[in-house]
ROMIVO-979711 format. One record per residue (C-alpha): x, y, z; chain; residue number from 1; residue in one letter. Coordinates in steps of 0.05 Angstrom, whole numbers, padded with zeros to 5 digits. Example, Ala and Ser with C-alpha at 12.3 -4.5 7.8 and 13.67 -1.06 7.14 Angstrom:
# ROMIVO-979711
{zavex {00246, -00090, 00156}, A, 1, a} {zavex {00273, -00021, 00143}, A, 2, s} 
//
This chain:
# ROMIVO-979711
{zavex {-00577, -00173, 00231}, A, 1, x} {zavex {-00628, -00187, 00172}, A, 2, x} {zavex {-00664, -00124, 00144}, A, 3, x} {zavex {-00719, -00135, 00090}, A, 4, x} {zavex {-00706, -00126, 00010}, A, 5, x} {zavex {-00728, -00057, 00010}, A, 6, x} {zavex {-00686, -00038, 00070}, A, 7, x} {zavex {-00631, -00051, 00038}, A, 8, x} {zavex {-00652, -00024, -00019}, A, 9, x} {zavex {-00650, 00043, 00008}, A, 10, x} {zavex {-00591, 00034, 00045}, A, 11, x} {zavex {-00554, 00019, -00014}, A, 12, x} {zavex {-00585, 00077, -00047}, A, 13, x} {zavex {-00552, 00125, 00010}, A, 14, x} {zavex {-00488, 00097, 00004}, A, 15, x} {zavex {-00492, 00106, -00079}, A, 16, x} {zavex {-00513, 00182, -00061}, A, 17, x} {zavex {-00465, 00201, -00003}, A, 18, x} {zavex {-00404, 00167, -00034}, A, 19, x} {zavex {-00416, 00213, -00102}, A, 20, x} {zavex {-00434, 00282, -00068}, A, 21, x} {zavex {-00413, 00272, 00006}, A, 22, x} {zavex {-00476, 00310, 00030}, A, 23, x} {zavex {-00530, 00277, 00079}, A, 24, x} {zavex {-00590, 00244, 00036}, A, 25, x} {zavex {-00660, 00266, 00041}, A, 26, x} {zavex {-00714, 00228, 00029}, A, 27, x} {zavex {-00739, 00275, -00034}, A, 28, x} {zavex {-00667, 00253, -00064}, A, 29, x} {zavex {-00678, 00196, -00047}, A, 30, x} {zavex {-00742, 00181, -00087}, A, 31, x} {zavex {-00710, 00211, -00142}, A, 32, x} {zavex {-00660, 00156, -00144}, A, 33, x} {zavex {-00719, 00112, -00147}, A, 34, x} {zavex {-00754, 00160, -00204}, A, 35, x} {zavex {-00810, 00172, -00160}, A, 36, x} {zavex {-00831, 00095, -00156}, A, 37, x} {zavex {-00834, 00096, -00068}, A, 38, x} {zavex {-00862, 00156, -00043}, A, 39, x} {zavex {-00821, 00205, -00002}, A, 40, x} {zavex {-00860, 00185, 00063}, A, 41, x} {zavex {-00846, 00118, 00055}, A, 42, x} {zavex {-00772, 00130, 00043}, A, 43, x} {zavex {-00770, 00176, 00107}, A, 44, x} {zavex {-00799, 00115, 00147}, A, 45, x} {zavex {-00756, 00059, 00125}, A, 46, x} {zavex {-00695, 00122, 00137}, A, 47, x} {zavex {-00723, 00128, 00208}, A, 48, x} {zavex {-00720, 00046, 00214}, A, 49, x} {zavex {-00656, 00043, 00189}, A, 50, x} {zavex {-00628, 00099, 00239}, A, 51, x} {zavex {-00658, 00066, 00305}, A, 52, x} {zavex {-00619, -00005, 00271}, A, 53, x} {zavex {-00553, 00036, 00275}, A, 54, x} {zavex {-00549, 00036, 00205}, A, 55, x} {zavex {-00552, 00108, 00183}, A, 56, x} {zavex {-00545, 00174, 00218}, A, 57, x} {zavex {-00572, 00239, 00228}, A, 58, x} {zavex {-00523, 00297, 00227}, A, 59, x} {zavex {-00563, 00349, 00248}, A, 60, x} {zavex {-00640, 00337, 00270}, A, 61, x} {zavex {-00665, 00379, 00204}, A, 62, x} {zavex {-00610, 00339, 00150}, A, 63, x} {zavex {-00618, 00277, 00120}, A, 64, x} {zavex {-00584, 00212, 00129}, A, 65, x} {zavex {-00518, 00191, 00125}, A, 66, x} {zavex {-00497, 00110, 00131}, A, 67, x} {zavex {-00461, 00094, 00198}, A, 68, x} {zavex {-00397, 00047, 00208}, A, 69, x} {zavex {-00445, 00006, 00223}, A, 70, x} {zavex {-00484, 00018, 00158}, A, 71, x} {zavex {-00420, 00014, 00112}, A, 72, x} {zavex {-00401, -00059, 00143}, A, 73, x} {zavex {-00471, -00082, 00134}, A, 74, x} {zavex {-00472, -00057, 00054}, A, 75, x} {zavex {-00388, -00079, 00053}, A, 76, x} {zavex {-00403, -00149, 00079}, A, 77, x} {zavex {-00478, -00164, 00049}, A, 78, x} {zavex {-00496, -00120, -00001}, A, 79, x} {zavex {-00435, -00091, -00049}, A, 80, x} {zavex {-00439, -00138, -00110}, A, 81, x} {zavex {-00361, -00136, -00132}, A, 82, x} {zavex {-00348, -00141, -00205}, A, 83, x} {zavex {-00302, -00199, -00215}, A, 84, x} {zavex {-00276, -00162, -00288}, A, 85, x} {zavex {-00261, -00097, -00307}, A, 86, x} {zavex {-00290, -00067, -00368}, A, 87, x} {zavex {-00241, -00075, -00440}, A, 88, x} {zavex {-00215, -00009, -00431}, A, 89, x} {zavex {-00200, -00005, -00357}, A, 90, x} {zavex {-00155, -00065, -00361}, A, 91, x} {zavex {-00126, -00046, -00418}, A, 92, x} {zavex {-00106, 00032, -00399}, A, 93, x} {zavex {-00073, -00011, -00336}, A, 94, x} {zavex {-00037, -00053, -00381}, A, 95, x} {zavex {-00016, 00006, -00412}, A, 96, x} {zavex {00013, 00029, -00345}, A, 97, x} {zavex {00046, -00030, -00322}, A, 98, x} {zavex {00091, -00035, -00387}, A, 99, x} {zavex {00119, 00034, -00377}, A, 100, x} {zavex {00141, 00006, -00297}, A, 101, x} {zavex {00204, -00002, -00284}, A, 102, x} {zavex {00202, -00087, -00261}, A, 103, x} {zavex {00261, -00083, -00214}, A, 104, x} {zavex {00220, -00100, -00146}, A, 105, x} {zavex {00232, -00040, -00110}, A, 106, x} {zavex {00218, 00010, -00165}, A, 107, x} {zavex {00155, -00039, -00188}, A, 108, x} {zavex {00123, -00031, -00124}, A, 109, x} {zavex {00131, 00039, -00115}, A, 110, x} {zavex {00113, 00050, -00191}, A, 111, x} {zavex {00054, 00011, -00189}, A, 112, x} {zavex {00034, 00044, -00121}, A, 113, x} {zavex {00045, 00115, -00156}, A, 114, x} {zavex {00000, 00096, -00221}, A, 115, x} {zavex {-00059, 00070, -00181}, A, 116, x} {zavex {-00056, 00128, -00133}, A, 117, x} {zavex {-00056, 00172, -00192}, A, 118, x} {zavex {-00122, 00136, -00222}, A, 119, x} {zavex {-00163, 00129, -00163}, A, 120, x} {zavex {-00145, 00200, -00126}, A, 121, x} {zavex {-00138, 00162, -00057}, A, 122, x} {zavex {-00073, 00129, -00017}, A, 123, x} {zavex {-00039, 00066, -00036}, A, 124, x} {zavex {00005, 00026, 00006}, A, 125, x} {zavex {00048, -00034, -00032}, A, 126, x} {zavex {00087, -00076, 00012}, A, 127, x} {zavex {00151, -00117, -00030}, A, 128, x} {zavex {00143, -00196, -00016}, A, 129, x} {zavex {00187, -00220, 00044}, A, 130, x} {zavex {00233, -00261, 00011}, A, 131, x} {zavex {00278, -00308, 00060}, A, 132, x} {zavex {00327, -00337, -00005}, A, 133, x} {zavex {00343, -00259, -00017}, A, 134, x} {zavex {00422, -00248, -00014}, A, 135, x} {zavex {00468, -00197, -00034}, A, 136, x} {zavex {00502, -00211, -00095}, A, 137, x} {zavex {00541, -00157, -00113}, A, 138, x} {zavex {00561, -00087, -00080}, A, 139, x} {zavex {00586, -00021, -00123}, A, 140, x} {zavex {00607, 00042, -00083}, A, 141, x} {zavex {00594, 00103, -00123}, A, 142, x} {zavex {00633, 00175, -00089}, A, 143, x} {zavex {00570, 00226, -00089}, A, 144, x} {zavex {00611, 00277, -00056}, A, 145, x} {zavex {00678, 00288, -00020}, A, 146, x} {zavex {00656, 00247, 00042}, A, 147, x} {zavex {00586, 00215, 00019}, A, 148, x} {zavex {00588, 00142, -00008}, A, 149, x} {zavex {00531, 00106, -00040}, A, 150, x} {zavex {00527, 00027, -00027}, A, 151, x} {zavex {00487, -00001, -00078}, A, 152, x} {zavex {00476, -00073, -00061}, A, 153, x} {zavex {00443, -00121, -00119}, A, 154, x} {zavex {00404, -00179, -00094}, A, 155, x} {zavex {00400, -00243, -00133}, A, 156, x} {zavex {00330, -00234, -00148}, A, 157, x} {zavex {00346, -00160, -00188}, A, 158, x} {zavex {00337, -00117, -00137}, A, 159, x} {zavex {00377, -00057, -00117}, A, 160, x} {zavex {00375, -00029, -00051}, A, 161, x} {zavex {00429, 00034, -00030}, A, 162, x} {zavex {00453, 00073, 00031}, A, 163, x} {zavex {00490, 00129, 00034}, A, 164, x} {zavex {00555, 00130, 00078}, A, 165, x} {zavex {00579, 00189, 00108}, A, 166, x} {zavex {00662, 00191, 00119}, A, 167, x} {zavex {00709, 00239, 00159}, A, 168, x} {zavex {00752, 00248, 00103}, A, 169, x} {zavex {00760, 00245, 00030}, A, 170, x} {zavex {00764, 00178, -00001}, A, 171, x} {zavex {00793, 00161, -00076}, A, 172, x} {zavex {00771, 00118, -00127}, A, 173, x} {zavex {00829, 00061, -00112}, A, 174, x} {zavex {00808, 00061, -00044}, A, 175, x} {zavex {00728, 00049, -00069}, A, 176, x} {zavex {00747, 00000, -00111}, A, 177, x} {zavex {00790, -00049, -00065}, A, 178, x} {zavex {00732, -00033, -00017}, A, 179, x} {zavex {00671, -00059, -00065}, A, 180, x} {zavex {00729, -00122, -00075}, A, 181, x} {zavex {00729, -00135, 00001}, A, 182, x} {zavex {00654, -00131, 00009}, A, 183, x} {zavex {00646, -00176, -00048}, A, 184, x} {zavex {00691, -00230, -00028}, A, 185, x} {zavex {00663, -00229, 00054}, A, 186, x} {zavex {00591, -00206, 00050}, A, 187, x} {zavex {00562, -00237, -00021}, A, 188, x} {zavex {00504, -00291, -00013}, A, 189, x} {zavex {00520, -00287, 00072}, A, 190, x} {zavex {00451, -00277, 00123}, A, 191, x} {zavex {00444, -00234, 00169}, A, 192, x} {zavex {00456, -00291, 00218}, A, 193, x} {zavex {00511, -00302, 00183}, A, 194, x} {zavex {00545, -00237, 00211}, A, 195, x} {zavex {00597, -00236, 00271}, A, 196, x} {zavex {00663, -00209, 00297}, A, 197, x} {zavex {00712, -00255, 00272}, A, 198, x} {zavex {00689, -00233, 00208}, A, 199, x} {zavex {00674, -00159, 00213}, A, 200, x} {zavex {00752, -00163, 00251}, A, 201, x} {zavex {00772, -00199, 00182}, A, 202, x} {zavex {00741, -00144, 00140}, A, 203, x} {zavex {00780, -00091, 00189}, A, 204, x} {zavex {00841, -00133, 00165}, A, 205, x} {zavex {00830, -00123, 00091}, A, 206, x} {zavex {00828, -00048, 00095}, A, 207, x} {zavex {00889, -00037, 00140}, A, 208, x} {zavex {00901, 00034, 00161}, A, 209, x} {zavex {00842, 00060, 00120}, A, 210, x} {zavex {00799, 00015, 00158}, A, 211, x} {zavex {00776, 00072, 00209}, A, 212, x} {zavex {00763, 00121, 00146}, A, 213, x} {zavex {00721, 00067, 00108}, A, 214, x} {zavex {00686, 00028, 00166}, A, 215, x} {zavex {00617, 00076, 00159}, A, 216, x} {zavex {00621, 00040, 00077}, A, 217, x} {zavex {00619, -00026, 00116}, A, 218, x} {zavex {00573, -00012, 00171}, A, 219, x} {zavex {00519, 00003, 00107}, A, 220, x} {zavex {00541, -00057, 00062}, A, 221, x} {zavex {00524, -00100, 00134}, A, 222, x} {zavex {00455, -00065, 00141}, A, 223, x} {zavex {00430, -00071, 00065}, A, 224, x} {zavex {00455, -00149, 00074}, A, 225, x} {zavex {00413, -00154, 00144}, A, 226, x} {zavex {00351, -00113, 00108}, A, 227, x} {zavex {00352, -00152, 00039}, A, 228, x} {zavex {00302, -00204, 00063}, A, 229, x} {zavex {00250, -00161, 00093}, A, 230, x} {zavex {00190, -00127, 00067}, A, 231, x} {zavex {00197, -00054, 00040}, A, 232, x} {zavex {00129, -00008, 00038}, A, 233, x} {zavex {00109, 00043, -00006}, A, 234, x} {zavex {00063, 00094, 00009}, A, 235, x} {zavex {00041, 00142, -00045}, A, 236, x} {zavex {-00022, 00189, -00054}, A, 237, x} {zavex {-00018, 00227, 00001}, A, 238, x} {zavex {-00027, 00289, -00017}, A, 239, x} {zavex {-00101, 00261, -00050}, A, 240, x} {zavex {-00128, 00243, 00028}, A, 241, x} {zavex {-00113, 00324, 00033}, A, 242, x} {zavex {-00176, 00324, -00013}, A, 243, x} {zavex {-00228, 00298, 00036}, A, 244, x} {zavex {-00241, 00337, 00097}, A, 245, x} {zavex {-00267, 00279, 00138}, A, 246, x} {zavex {-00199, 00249, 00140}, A, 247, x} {zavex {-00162, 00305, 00157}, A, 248, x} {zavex {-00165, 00290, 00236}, A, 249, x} {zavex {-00136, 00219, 00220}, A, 250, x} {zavex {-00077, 00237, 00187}, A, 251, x} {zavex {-00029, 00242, 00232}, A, 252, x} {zavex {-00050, 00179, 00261}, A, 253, x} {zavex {-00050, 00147, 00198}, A, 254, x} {zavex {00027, 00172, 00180}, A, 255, x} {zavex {00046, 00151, 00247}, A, 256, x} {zavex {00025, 00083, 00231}, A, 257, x} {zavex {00052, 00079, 00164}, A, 258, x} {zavex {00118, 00098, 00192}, A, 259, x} {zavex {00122, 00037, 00227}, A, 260, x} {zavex {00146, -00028, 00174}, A, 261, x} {zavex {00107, -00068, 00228}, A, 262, x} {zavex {00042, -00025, 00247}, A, 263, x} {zavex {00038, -00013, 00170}, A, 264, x} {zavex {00036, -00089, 00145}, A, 265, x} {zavex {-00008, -00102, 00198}, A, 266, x} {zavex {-00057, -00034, 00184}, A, 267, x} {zavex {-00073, -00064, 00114}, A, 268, x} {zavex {-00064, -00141, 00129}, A, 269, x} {zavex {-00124, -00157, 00086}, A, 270, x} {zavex {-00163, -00215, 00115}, A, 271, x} {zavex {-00159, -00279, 00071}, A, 272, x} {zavex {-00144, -00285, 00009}, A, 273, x} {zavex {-00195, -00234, -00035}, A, 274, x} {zavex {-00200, -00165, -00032}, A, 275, x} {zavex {-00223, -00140, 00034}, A, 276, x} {zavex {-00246, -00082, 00072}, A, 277, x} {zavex {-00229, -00053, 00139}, A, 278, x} {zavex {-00260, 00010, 00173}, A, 279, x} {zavex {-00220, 00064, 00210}, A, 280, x} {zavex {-00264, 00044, 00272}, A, 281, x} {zavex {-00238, -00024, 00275}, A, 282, x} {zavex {-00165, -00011, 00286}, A, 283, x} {zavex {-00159, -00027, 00359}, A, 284, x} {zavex {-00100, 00002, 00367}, A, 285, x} {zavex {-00114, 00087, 00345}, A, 286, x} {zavex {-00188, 00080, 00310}, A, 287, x} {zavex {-00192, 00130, 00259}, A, 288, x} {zavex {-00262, 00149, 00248}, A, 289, x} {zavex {-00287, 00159, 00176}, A, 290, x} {zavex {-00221, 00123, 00141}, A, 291, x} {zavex {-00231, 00068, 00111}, A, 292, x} {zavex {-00176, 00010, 00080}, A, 293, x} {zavex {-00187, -00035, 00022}, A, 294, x} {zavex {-00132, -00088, 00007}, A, 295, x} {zavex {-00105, -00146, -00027}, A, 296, x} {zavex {-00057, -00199, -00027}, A, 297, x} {zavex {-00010, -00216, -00094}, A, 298, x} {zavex {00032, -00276, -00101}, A, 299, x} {zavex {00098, -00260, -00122}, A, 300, x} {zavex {00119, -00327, -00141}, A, 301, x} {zavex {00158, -00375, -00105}, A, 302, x} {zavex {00098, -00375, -00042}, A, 303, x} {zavex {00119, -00295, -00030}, A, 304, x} {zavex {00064, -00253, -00029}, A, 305, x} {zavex {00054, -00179, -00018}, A, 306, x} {zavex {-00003, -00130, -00004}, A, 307, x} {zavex {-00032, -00075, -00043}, A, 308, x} {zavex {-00079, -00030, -00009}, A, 309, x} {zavex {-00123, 00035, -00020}, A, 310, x} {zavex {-00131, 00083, 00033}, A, 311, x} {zavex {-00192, 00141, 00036}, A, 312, x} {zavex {-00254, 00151, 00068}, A, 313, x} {zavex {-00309, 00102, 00085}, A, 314, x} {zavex {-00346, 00134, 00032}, A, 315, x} {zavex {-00300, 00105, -00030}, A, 316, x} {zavex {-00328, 00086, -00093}, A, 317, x} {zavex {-00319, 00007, -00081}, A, 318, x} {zavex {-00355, -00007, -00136}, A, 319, x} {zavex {-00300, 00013, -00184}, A, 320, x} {zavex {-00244, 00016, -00125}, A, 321, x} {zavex {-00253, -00068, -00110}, A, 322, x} {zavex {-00246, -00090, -00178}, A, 323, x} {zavex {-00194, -00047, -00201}, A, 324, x} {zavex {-00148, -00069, -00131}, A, 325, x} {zavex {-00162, -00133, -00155}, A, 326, x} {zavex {-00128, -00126, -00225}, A, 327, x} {zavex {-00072, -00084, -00199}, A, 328, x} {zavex {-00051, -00129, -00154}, A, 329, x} {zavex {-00056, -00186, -00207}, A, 330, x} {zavex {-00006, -00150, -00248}, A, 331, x} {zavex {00040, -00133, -00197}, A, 332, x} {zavex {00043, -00214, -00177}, A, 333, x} {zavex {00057, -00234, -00240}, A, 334, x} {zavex {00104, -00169, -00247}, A, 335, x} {zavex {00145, -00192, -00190}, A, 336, x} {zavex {00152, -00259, -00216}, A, 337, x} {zavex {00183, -00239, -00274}, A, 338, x} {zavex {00134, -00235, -00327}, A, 339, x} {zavex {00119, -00174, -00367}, A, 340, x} {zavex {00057, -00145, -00401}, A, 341, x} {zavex {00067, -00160, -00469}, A, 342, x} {zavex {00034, -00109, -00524}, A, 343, x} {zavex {-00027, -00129, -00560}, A, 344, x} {zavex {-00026, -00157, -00620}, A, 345, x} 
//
């Protein structure tokens, strides 16, 4: 669909105006925005053109207009002009953030998630890379109670991933201690292929009769080592989509996708390799009217990449949200590959 210069002037105007007070736009608004330079009769006739295109909408037959799914992926795909850089001070009050993050991969991702939540008011989703070299290196069993163990397993790329083990009787410290030995010796730097019954039976040898108090331990070493490689997701803000009432009916579909590790990853799956867009509509599987996702790909190092996405409604401010996804995500690469922000000089 091609719509003439002033078309999409206006249509771009709407989306400015509805995206900053979230109120239809009338037409004497709307030659405001213009300081008076296209009268309001004009405006109301290129509104009227732009409604029978499917463009914009009319709430109620005496309200203005509002921009349409339709509308949004027209301005989204044609007119939005992205800022490739963000202003001095934007990138360097992110800077600021990223060197107070904690750069072990878990914690980065959900700290980074956390910060740009907080800045933007919307949802984020971060996704961890999928890394197929991951292995456990180490394991350390920590008593958190009479019967509750904590498994912390430590990859070899820094990580640190725990379970908590509940037992049917007290354990001691010697017993803890020959267990994190065992694990050690038969788990370390193993696959989850690499797991079988002559060698969980060879574990159940180690531990002798306390092998029946102490197998829960081992059944959550074994699922940390079969979980190291895949993708964790993050999902922080949510108490900012509580904010805007046209997302309130999507909720619950939207935490019932993000509750899935595969629904999620494919929810904000951004298309390519910049930052893209996707529309609540357009989720074949539960559309979600009025949400909108914007998202982007980091590379982690190594050929692993993640995704960092912002979740709110269609009517974002993309103008600042695109650019500032963009740089986040840029960070967090280079933050999972090791490298830190370094203070200015």
């Amino acid at each position: 669909m091609a719509i003439d210069d002033r078309k999409q002037r206006v249509l771009t105007a709407i989306v400015s105006l509805y995206s900053a007070e979230g109120e239809p736009v009338g037409s004497t608004l709307l030659s405001r925005y213009f300081d008076m330079a296209v009268s309001s009769a004009t405006l109301r006739n290129e509104m009227a053109a732009l409604t029978k295109l499917g463009l914009l909408e009319q709430p109620h037959t005496s309200a203005g207009r509002v921009p349409s799914a339709k509308g949004y992926r027209y301005y989204l795909d044609r007119l939005l002009e992205q800022k490739n850089v963000l202003a001095k001070e934007d990138k360097a009050l992110i800077d600021g953030i990223f060197r107070e993050l904690d750069y072990d991969p878990d914690r980065l991702a959900a700290g980074a998630a956390r910060a740009l939540a907080d800045l933007l008011g919307y949802g984020v989703v971060v996704t961890t890379p999928r890394a197929e070299d991951v292995r456990i290196a180490h394991y350390e069993l920590i008593q958190v109670g009479r019967s509750n163990v904590a498994v912390l397993a430590v990859t070899n790329a820094g990580g640190v991933r725990t379970r908590v083990a509940r037992l049917d009787a007290p354990v001691n410290l010697s017993q803890l201690q020959k267990l994190a030995g065992v694990l050690g010796r038969r788990l370390a730097f193993l696959t989850a292929a690499d797991i079988n019954s002559a060698l969980l039976a060879g574990i159940a040898a180690e531990l002798g009769a306390n092998g029946k108090i102490l197998w829960p331990i081992v059944n959550a070493a074994v699922t940390l080592l079969q979980e190291a490689k895949k993708p964790r997701i993050f999902f922080e803000g949510q108490r900012y989509l509580l904010h805007w009432p046209e997302i309130t009916g999507c909720l619950p579909h939207l935490l019932d996708t993000l509750a899935d590790n595969t629904t999620a990853r494919a929810f904000i799956r951004p298309d390519g390799t910049g930052v893209s867009v996707r529309l609540g509509e357009d989720w074949e599987q539960c559309p979600m009217p009025g949400l909108a996702v914007a998202s982007k790909r980091y590379l982690a190092g190594g050929g692993q990449t993640g995704v960092m996405a912002v979740i709110g409604p269609t009517r974002m401010d993309y103008q600042r949200i695109l650019p500032t996804l963009e740089y986040f995500s840029s960070l967090l690469g280079e933050g999972m590959s090791g490298q830190h922000i370094q203070e200015d000089d």
